[in-house]
C-alpha positions in Angstrom: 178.5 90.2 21.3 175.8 92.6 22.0 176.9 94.8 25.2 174.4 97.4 26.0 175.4 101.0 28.1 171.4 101.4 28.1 172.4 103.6 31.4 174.6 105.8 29.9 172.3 106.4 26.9 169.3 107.3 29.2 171.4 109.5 31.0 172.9 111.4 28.0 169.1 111.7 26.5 167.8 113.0 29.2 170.9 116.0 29.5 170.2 116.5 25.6 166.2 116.6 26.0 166.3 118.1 29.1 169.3 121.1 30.1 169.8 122.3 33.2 170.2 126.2 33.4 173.5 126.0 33.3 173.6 123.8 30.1 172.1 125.7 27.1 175.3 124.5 24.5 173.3 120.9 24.4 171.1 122.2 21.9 173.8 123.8 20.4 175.0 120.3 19.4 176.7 117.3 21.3 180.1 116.5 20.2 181.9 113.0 21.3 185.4 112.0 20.6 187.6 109.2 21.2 190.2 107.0 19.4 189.0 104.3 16.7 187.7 100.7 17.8 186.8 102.3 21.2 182.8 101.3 20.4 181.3 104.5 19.5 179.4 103.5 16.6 178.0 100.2 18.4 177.1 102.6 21.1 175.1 105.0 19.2 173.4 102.5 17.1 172.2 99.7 19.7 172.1 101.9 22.7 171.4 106.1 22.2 169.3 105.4 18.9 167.4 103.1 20.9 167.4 105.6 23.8 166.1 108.6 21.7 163.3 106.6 20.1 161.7 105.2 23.5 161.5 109.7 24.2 159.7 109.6 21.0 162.1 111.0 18.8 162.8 111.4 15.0 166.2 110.0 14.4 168.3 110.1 11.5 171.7 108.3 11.2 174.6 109.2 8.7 177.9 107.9 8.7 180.5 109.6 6.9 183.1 106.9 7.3 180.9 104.6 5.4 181.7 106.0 2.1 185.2 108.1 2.8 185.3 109.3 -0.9 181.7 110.4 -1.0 180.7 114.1 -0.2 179.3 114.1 3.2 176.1 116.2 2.2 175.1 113.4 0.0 175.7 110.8 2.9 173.6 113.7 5.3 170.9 113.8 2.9 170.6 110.3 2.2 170.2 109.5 5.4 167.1 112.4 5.6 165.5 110.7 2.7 165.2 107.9 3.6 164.0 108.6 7.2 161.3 110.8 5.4 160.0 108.6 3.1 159.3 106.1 6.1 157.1 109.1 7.7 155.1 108.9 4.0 155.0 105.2 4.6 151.8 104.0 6.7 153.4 100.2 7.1 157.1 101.5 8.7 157.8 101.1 12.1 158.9 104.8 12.2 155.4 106.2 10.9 153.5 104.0 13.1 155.0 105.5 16.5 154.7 109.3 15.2 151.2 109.1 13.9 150.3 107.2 17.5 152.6 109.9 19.2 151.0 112.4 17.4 147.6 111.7 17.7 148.4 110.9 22.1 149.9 114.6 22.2 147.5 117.0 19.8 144.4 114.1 18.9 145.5 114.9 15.4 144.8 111.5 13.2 146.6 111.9 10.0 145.2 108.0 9.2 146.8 105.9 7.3 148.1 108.5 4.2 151.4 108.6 5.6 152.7 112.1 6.4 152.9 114.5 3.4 155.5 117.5 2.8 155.7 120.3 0.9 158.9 119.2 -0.8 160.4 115.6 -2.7 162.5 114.0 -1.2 164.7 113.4 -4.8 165.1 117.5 -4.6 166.6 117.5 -1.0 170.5 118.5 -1.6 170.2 119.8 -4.6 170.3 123.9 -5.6 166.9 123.7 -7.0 165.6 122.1 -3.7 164.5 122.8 -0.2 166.6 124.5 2.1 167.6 122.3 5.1 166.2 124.8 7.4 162.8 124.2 5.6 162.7 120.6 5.5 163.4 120.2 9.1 160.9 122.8 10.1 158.4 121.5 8.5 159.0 118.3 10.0 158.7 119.2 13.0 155.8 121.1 12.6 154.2 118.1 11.1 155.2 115.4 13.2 155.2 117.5 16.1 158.3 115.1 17.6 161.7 116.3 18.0 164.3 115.6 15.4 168.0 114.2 16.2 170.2 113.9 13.4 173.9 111.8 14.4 176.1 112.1 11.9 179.2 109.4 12.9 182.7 110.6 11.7 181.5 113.8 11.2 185.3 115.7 11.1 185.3 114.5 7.5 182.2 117.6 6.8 185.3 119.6 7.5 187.6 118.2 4.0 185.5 119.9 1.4 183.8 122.8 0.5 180.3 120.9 0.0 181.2 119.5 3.5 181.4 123.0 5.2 178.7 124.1 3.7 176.6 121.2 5.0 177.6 122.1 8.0 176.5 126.0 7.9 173.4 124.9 6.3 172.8 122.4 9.6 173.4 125.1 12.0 170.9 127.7 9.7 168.2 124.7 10.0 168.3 124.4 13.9 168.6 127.7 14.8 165.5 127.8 12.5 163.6 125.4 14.4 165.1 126.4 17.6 165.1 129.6 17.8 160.9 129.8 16.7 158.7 130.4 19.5 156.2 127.7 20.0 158.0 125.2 17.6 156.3 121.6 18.7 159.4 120.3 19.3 163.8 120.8 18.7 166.4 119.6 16.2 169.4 118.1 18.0 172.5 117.5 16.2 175.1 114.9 17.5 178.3 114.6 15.6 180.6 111.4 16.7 184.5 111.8 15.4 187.6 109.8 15.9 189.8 113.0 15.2 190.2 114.5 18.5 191.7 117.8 17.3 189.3 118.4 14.2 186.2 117.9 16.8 187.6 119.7 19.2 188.4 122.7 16.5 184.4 122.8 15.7 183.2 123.6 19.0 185.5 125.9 19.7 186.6 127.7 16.9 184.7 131.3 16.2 184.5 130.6 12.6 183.0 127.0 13.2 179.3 126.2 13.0 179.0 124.4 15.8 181.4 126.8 17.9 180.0 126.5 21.4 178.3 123.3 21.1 179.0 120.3 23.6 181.7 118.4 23.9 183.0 115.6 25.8 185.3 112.9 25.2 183.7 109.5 24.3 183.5 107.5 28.1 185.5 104.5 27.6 184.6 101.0 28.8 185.1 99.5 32.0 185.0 97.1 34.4 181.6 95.9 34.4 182.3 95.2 29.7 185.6 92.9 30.8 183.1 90.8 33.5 180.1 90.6 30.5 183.3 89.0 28.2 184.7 87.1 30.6 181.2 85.5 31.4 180.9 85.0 27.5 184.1 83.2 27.2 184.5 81.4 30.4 183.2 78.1 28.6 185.6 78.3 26.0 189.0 79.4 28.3 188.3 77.0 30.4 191.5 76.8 32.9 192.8 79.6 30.6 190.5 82.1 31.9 192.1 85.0 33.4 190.9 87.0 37.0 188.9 89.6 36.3 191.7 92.2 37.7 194.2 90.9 35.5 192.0 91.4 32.4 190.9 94.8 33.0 194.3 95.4 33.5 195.1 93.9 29.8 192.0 96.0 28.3 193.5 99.1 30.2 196.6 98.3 28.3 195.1 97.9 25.1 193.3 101.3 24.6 190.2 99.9 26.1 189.6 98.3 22.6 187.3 95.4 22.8 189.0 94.0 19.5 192.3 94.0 21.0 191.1 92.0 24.5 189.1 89.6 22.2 192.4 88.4 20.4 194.0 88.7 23.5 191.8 86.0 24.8 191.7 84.3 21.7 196.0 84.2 21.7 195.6 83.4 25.4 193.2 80.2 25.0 196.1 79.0 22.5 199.0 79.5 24.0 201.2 77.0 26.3 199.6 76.0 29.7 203.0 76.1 31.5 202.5 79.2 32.2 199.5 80.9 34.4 196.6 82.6 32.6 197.6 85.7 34.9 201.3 85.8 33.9 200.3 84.4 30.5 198.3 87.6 29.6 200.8 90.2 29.8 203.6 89.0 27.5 200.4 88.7 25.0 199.0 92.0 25.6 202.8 93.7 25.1 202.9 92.0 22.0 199.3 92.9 20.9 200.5 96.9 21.7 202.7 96.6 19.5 201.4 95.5 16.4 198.6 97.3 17.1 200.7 100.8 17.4 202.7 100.0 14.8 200.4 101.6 11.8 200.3 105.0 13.9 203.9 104.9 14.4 204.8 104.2 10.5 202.6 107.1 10.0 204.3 109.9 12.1 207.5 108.5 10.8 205.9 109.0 7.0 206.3 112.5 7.9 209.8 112.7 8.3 212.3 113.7 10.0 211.2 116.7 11.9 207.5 115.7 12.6 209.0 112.4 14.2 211.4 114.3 16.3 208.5 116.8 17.3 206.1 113.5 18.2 208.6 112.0 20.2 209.1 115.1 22.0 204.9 115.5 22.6 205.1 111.5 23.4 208.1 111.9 25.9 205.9 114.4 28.0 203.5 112.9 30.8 200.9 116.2 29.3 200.5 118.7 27.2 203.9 120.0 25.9 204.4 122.9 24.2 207.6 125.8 23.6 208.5 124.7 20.0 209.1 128.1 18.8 211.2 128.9 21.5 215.2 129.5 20.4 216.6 126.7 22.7 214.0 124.5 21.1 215.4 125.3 17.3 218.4 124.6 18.7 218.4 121.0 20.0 216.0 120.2 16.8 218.5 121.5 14.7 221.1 119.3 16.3 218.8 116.2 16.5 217.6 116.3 12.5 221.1 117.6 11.5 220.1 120.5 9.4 218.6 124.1 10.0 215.0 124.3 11.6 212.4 127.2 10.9 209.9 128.0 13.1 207.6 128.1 9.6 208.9 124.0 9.2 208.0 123.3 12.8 204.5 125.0 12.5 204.2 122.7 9.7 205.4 119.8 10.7 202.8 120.1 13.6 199.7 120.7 11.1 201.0 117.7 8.9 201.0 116.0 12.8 197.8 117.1 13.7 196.0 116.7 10.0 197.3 112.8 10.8 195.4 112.7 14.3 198.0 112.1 15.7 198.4 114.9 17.9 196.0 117.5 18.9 196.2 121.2 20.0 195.7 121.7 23.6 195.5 125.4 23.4 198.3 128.2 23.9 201.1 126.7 22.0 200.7 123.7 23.3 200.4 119.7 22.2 199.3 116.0 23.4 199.2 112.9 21.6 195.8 112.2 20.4 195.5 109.0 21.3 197.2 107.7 24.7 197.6 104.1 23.9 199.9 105.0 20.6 201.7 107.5 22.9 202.6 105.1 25.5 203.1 102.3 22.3 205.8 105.1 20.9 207.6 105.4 24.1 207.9 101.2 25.0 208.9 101.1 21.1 212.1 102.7 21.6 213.2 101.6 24.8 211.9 104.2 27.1 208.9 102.9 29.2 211.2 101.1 32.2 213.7 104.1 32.3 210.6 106.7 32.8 208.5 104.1 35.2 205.8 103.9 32.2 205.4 99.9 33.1 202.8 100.4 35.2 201.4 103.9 34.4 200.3 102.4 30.9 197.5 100.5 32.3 
């Protein structure tokens, strides 16, 4: 079901192409963040890609959860190579809007050779090879087009050495094109991640490449999504279709997954007619929470003993919590886990938490769940959702 936030997309090119004063980090890199199945990926492939290239843009696309055991430079440079060798090939799509581009701006007319660099594209990641700086000045300078490279899931740069490094050598080649007076045109670098915390650490961390970029958390969907699905599906739900406020109440509830409100449909079409779609919907969406939760859950209890207790204390908090190395909080850990608690075991309890994504460092001591829907999964899982009025707070 192709959904399209064309609005949103236009509006975010035009911040990136186009900063305010006020907003010089955008070419310093845009960062967005959210919790799995939330639809960034469809999002930046049928809507900002699209969005970029109507403003005439080169863009490359990389997608480092694609291939979780390869090294993310190779993904990276893949992803250059083969956007390259469509800009050395006269019958792509890509090469057709440049050259026309190109010759509409400057009345250059490269023809139809195909555009040719001072570099091969087999040599590009590899010691012996162009710098990423170069390539992507020289690209630039060619093409005379700015250049957006998205790299999706890009937290997993962070896991390696060769990953780090990629990212350094990013930052080296936009600066480089950047910071050149009279460059024809920018390098933009958008990174997409699931791990809140990890993105997070890159823009803000001195000792980051990216520190001081952009960031924003991923704008979930809404309203208008549930209406375009409930259109879709009103054929096949027949007298089972829900009102529209009861089913952006149940995508609420689910994380504002589009998965999860599919199979809630799905379950809801199926199920027993005795009861209303509206009253139906609920009992299927609480179940649905569940199992959906239940994978995060197994994996903060994987940690044991202490980095449970510490989640449930982070999930039991309407915000931010924080005071873990504080002596009355050793205390009521060390009664709760029955054994002696170091503040060395909690700090790394709350890495081993936070390497999990499951929670996320809110700065000065201080801790949230990463993703809301698990946290208010955690607290209905053991019993505590009525007694702290979560009912209706969860949607």
């Amino acid at each position: 079901m192709a959904y399209h936030r064309t609005e949103l997309a236009e509006e975010m090119v035009w911040q990136i192409f186009h900063p305010r004063a006020l907003d010089p980090h955008f070419e310093a890199g845009v960062f967005l963040s959210g919790p799995r199945r939330i639809g960034k990926t469809t999002f930046i492939r049928q809507d900002l890609m699209p969005a970029l290239q109507r403003q005439d843009a080169i863009v490359m696309y990389a997608d480092l959860w694609s291939q979780v055991q390869a090294d993310p430079a190779d993904l990276v440079t893949g992803a250059m190579e083969q956007t390259l060798a469509d800009l050395q090939t006269p019958a792509s799509d890509l090469f057709g809007r440049i050259s026309r581009q190109l010759k509409r701006v400057s009345e250059i007319d490269i023809g139809g050779a195909g555009f040719e660099f001072g570099f091969r594209l087999d040599q590009l990641g590899k010691k012996t090879g162009p710098t990423l700086a170069d390539v992507f000045t020289e690209v630039v300078e060619k093409t005379r087009a700015n250049v957006v490279l998205i790299i999706d899931e890009i937290q997993h740069a962070m896991g390696s050495v060769a990953g780090n490094e990629l990212l350094l050598a990013l930052k080296a080649a936009r600066d480089a094109v950047n910071l050149e007076p009279g460059m024809p045109g920018r390098l933009f670098i958008i990174g997409t991640g699931s791990h809140r915390a990890q993105v997070q650490e890159m823009v803000m961390r001195g000792n980051q490449a990216f520190q001081g970029a952009w960031s924003q958390a991923f704008p979930l969907l809404g309203q208008d999504y549930v209406m375009y699905v409930l259109d879709l599906t009103r054929e096949q739900l027949g007298e089972r279709l829900p009102t529209l406020p009861a089913a952006v109440n149940a995508f609420q509830q689910l994380g504002s997954r589009p998965e999860e409100l599919l199979k809630a449909l799905i379950a809801l079409r199926d199920s027993p007619s005795d009861l209303a779609p509206d009253a139906q919907l609920p009992i299927i969406v609480q179940a649905l929470r569940h199992a959906a939760a239940d994978a995060e859950i197994s994996r903060a209890e994987s940690l044991g003993d202490l980095a449970t207790t510490l989640f449930n204390r982070i999930c039991l908090s309407d915000g931010p919590t924080g005071g873990f190395y504080s002596s009355e909080t050793n205390q009521a850990l060390t009664v709760e886990i029955g054994m002696p608690v170091s503040q060395s075991s909690i700090q790394n309890a709350l890495l081993a938490l936070t390497d999990a994504n499951l929670v996320m460092s809110t700065g000065k001591g201080r801790y949230d769940a990463t993703d809301p829907f698990v946290k208010i999964a955690w607290r209905e899982s053991r019993g505590l959702a009525s007694a702290l009025g979560l009912d209706s707070a969860a949607g």
